[in-house]
Each structure stands twice: as C-alpha cells, then as structure tokens.
C-alpha positions as CSV (number, residue, x, y, z in Angstrom):
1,X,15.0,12.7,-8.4
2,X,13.1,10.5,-10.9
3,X,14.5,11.5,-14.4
4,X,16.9,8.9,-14.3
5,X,14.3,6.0,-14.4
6,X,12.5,4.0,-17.3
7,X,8.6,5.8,-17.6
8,X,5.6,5.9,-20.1
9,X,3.6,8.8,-19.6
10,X,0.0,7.4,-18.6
11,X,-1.5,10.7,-16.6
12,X,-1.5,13.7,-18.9
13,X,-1.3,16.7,-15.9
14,X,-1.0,16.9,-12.5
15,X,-4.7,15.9,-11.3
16,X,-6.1,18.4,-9.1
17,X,-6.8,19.6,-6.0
18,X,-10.6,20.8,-4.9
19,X,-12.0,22.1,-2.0
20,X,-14.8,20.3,-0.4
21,X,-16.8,23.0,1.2
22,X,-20.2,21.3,0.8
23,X,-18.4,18.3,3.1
24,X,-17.6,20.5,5.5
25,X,-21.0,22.2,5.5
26,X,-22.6,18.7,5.8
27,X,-19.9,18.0,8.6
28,X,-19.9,21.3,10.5
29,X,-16.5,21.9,10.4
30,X,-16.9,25.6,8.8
31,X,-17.5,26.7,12.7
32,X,-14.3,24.4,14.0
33,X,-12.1,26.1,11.0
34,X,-11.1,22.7,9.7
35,X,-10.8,23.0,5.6
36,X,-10.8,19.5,3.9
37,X,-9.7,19.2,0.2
38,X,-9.8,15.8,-2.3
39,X,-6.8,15.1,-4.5
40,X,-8.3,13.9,-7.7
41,X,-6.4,11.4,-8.8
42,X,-9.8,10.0,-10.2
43,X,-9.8,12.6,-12.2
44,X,-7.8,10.8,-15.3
45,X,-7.9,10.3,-18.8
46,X,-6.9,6.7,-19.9
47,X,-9.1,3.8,-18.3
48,X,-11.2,5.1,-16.4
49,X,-8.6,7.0,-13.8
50,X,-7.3,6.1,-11.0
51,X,-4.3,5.6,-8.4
52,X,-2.7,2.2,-10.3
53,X,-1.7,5.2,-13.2
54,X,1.1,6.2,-11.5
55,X,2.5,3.0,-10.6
56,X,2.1,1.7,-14.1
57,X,4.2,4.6,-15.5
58,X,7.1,3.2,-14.0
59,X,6.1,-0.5,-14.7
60,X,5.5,-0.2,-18.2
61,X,8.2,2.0,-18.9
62,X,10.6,-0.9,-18.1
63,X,8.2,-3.3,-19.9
64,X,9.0,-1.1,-22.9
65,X,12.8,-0.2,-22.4
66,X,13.2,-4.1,-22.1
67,X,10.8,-5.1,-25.6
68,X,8.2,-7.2,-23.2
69,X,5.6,-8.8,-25.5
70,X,2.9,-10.1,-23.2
71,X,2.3,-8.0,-19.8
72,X,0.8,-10.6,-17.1
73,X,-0.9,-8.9,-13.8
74,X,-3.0,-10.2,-11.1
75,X,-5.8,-9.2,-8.8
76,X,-9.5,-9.8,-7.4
77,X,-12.1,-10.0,-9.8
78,X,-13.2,-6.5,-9.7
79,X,-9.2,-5.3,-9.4
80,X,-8.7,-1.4,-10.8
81,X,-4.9,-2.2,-11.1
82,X,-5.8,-5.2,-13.3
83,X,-8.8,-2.6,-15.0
84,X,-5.8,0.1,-15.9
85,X,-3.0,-2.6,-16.8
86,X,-5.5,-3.5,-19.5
87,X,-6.2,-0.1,-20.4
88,X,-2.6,1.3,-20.3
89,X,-1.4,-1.6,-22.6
90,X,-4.2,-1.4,-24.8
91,X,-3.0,2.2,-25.4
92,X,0.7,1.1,-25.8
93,X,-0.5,-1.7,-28.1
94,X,0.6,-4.3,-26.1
95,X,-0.6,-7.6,-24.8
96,X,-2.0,-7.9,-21.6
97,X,-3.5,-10.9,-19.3
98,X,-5.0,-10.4,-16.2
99,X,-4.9,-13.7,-13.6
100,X,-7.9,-13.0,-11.5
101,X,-8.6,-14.7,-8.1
102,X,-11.8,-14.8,-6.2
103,X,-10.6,-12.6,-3.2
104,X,-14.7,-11.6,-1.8
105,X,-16.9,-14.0,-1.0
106,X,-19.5,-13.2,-3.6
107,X,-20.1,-15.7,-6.9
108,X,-23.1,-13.7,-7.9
109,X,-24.3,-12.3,-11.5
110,X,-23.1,-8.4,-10.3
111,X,-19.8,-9.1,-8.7
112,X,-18.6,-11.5,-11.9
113,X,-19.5,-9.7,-14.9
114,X,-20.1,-5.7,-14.0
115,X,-17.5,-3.3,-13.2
116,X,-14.1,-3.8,-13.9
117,X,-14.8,-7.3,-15.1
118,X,-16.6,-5.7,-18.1
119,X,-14.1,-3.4,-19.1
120,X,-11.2,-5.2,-18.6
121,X,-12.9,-7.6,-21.5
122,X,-13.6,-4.4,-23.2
123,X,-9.8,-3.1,-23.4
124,X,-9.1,-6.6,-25.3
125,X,-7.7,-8.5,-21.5
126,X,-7.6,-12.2,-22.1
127,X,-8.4,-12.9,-18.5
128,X,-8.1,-16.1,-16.5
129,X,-10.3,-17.0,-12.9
130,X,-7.9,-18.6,-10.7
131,X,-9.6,-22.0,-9.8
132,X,-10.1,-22.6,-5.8
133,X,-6.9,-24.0,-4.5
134,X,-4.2,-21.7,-6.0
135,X,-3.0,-18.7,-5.7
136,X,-2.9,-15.6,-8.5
137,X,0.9,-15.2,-8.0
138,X,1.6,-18.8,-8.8
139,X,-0.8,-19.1,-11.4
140,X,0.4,-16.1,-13.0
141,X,4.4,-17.2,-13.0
142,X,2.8,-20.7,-14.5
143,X,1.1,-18.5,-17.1
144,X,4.5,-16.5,-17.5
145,X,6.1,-19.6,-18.3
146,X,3.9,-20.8,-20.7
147,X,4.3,-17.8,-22.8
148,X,7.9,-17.6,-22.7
149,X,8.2,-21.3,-24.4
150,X,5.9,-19.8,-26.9
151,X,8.7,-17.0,-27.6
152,X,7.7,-14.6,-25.6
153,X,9.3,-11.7,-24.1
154,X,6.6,-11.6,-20.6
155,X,6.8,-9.0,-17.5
156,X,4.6,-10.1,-14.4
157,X,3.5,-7.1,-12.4
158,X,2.5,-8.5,-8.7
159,X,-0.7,-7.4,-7.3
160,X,-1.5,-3.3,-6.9
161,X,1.8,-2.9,-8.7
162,X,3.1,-2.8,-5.5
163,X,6.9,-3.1,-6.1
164,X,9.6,-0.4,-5.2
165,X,9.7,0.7,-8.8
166,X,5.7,0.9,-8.5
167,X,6.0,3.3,-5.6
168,X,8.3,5.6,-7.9
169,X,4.8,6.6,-9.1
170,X,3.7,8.0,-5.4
171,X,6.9,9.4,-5.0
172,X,6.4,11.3,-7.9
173,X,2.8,12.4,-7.0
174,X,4.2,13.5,-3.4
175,X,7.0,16.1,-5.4
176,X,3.2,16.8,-7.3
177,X,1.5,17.7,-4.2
178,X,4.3,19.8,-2.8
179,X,4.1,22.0,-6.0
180,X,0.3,22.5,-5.6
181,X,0.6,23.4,-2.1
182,X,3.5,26.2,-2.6
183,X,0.6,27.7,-5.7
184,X,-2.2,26.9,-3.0
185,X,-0.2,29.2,-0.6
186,X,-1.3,26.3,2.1
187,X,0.4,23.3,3.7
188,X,-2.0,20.0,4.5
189,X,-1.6,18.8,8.2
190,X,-3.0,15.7,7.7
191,X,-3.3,13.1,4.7
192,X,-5.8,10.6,4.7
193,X,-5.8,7.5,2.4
194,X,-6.8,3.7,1.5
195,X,-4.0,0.7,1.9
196,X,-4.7,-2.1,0.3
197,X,-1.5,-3.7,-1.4
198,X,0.6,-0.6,0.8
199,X,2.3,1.0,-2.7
200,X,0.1,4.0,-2.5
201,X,0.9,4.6,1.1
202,X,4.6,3.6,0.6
203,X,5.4,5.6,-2.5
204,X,3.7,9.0,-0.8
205,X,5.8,8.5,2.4
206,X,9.0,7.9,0.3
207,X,8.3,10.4,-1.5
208,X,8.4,13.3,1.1
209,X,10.7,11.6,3.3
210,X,13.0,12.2,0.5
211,X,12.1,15.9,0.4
212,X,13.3,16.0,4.1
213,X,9.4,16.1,5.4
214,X,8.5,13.5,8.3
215,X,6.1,11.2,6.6
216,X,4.0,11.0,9.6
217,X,0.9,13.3,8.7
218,X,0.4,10.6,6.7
219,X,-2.9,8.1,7.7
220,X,-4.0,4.9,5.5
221,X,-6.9,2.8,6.2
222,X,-6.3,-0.3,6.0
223,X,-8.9,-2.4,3.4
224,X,-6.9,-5.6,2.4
225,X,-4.4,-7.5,5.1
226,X,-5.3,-6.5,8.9
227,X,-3.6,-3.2,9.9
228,X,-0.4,-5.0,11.6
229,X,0.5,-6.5,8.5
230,X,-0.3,-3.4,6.3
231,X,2.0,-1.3,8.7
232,X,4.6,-4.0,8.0
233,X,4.2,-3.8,4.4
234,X,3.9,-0.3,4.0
235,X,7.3,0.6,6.7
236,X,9.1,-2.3,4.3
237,X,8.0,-0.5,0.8
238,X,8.7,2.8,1.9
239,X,12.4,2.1,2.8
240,X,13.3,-0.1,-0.2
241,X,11.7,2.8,-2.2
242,X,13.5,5.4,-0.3
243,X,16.8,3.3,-1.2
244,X,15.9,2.8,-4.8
245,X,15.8,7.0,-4.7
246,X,19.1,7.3,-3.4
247,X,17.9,8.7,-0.1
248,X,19.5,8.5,3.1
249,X,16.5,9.1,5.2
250,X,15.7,6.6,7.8
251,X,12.4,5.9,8.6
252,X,11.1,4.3,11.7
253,X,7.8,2.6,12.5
254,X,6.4,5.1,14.1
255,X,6.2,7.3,11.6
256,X,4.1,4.7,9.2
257,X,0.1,5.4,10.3
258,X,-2.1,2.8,9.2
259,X,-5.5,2.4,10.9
260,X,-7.6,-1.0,10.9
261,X,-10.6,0.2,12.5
262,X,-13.2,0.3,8.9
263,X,-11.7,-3.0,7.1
264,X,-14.6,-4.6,8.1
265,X,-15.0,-8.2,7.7
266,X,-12.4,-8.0,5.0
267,X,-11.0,-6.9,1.7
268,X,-14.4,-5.8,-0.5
269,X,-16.8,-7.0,2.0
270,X,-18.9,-4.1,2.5
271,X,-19.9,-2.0,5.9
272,X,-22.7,0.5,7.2
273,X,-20.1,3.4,7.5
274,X,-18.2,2.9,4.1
275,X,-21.9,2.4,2.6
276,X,-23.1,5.9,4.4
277,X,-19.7,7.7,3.8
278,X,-19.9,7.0,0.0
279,X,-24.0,8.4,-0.1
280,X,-21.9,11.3,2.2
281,X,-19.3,12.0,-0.7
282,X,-22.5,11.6,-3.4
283,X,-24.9,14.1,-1.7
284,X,-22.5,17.2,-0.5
285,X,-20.3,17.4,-3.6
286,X,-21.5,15.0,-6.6
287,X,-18.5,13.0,-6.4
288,X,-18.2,9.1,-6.6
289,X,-16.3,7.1,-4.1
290,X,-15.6,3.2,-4.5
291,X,-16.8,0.8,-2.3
292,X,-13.5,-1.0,-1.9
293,X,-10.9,1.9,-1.1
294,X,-11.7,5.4,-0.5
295,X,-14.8,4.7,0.7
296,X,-13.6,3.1,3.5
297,X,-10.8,5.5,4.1
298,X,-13.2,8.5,3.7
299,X,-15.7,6.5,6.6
300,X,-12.4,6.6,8.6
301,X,-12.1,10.0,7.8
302,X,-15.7,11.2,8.9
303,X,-15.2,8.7,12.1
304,X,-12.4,10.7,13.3
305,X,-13.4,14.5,12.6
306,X,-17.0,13.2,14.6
307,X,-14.4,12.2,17.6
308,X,-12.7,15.2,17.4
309,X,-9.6,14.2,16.2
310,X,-8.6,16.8,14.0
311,X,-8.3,20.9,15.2
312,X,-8.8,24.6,14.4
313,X,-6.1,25.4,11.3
314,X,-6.0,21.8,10.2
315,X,-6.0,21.4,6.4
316,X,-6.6,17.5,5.8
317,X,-6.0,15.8,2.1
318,X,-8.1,12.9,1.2
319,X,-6.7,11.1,-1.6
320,X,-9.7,9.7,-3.8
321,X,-7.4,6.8,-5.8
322,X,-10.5,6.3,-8.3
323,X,-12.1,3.1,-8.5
324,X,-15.9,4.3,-9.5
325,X,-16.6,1.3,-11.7
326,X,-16.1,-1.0,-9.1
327,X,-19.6,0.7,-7.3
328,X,-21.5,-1.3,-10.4
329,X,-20.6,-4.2,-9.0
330,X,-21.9,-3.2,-5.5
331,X,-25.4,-2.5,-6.6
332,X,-27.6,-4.6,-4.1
333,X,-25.6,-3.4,-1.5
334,X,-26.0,0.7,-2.5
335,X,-29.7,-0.1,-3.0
336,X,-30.1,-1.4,0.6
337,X,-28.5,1.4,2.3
C-alpha cells in the first residue's frame, strides 16, 4: 500500500504498545474491566521522539528523491515538528530553517529559550521569529524565495507536516497497529488522540479506512483551531489521503470524532485538567506527557472514563505523540499545580 512512495527511514521499529495498569489502578477501572494501553510513539530514537517522525519520512524522502538543498518549515515557538525537521535533517545532512511565529501568548524567559527552542539551535536550525503582523506561511514562501535566487534547490513543509503525503506516515502507523494487535491477540475499541494541525488524526483514519475498518473508534481532542474547524480539516485530510492511497473508501463526517471540550483558552495556553492529567500520567506509570498535546487529550480521556463513557470489554489506545521537551518550557505552570 505504501512501497510505491518516496521515504527516508526516520523511526528504527515499530514503537510499542504498553499496558497501563497503574492508570487503571489510580482510575478504578480494574473493577469496571476496562484495560487502557499507550502507543509509544515517544518512544524514538532520532530527536527526541515523537509523532512529526512519521510524517517526515514521507516529506523528506521527496526532499531527497528531488536533491532539495535547504528544507524550510514552520511552527510556534516551542513546535516538535519544527524540533524533529531540525533533527531529521541534521541526520540526513541537510539544511534546515525553521520560520517560528509567536502562536501563545507568553514573551517570557521559559517559553523563548527552553524546550524545543534550545534544541532546535542545538541540531544546527537557523531559526527565524516571525515579527507581529505576518504570518509563518508567508514568511516562510518569502524565505523560500530568497534562497532559490541564491541557487537553491528549497522544499517548504507547511505547519505539523500536515499534507496528504504527511499523513502517509499515520497511515503507515495504522497498518503498524493492526500488526501489534493480531500478536496482542486483542482489538482496541476506542483510540484516543491530540489534533492540532489534523495529520495525525487524518493519516490514522485513512489508514484503516483503507484496510476496510470504519474509522470511527477514532477520538481527537482538539488543541489548536476550535473542534468545528479541526473536524473540517481532519474529514478533508483523510479523504485526499485516502485518494493519494488509491482507496475507494468513502468517508462521511460522521465518522471523523473530534472533541473541543479541553482546548482551553487556546493552542498552548495551559488548563487545571491537562495540568492534573499530566501529574496523573507522571505518578501511576513514570511517564511524561506534554503540555500541548497529549496532555490535553489524555485530560479528555480521564474526563470521559469519570462520566462513564467507556464499558466493560473496552480496550482504549491513547496515542502519546511525544513532545516531553516542550514541559521545560511550562515550568511555572507545573510548579503551580
């Protein structure tokens, strides 16, 4: 299904699949018979790990097949995609720039210089802030520009690396999952996620679609755009994906699940659930969560099993998509939880 396209391999082995059971201690949900599991797609070599991997295979192995010189990419200050564009490229030995805009209202010390800010200087990023007025797309094609009159060859990845040919990578970490759950001898009823720029959730949905299973046991959270225009996005990546595969399977809106109810104020602005769900995550299995992504989705998570949402037999999937430097430039905010 995906052998036919241009890839770089960035993520070594299939990342794995763990058990949570001091989570469902902590939770009570040994009594209701409700198992939850993480896929660890933290759990990666290059960069510090994380979801933007998988996209990046697929982006860079263009970049390659067509000799880019210079790969340009934007994102908030503290993006992971921009983190692991720097880190991927740095491996490949090629040259990256990062076009950062100020996307959370916060100019302080932490925010601008910890985090993925200090590593993407670290993997050899020449970065540029995006002054107030414009936007990191258009600053970023000016950018392009200016290094093609210099000679060279440039490929602009758009935020998240949210692109059909981005979503390839969830696609191919559905086909992953499948695998693990055959050896697992276990199917997961529910899948619970983060949407910010809607690839993740796209690519994962195309990618089972494709394998002839409804998408709809998928749920995102949504962190970045409000969840009507994350549903949008997410319905519209998932069929250009889908048609980029060669698929014929026709997906309708209903089967696209994206929940708004633990954005918060907006994208990186922090609230009292994400905060307790991350200390959650910490204190029942030693695991990090970032402040941005899956620790909102995981508060939407723990909202929903308190409700009662979820049954007897259910076997939900949280998708941890990395991130963990980010929490270094969250530290006021951890320390006055």
């Amino acid at each position: 299904m995906l052998d036919h396209f241009p890839q770089i391999s960035l993520v070594d082995r299939p990342t794995p699949i763990q058990r949570l059971e001091g989570l469902e201690r902590s939770l009570g949900l040994v009594k209701r018979g409700i198992k939850l599991f993480a896929k660890r797609d933290d759990y990666m070599a290059l960069g510090g790990g994380g979801n933007k991997l998988r996209k990046l295979e697929f982006h860079l192995g263009e970049a390659l097949r067509d000799k880019v010189d210079v790969v340009v990419t934007m994102g908030g200050l503290q993006s992971n995609h921009a983190r692991l564009t720097a880190a991927a490229c740095a491996k490949l030995g090629m040259r990256c720039e990062l076009v950062l805009g100020r996307a959370v209202p916060r100019d302080d010390d932490e925010y601008e210089h910890n985090g993925n800010m200090l590593l993407d200087a670290l993997f050899g990023a020449v970065v540029h802030i995006v002054p107030e007025g414009f936007t990191t797309a258009s600053w970023a094609d000016t950018r392009a520009q200016e290094l093609q009159m210099q000679g060279c060859k440039v490929r602009v990845i758009p935020t998240g690396g949210s692109t059909a040919v981005g979503c390839l990578g969830y696609a191919k970490a559905a086909l992953e999952i499948a695998r693990q759950e055959v050896s697992m001898g276990l199917e997961f009823t529910h899948m619970i996620m983060a949407n910010g720029s809607s690839g993740t959730h796209a690519g994962m949905a195309a990618g089972f679609a494709a394998m002839g299973r409804a998408p709809g046991f998928i749920k995102s959270f949504a962190v970045l755009a409000e969840a009507p225009e994350s549903h949008r996005r997410t319905l519209e990546l998932t069929r250009q994906t889908l048609e980029l595969l060669g698929s014929e399977q026709v997906i309708e809106p209903s089967m696209i699940a994206v929940d708004g109810a633990h954005r918060g104020a907006g994208y990186g602005v922090p609230t009292k659930a994400m905060l307790s769900a991350l200390q959650l995550m910490a204190r029942s299995e030693g695991l990090l969560l970032d402040p941005v992504y899956s620790g909102k989705a995981f508060a939407g998570l723990v909202a929903d099993l308190e409700s009662g949402l979820y049954a007897q037999g259910d076997n939900i999937l949280l998708l941890m998509t990395g991130g963990a430097p980010g929490i270094f430039a969250y530290r006021s905010a951890l320390q006055g939880a």
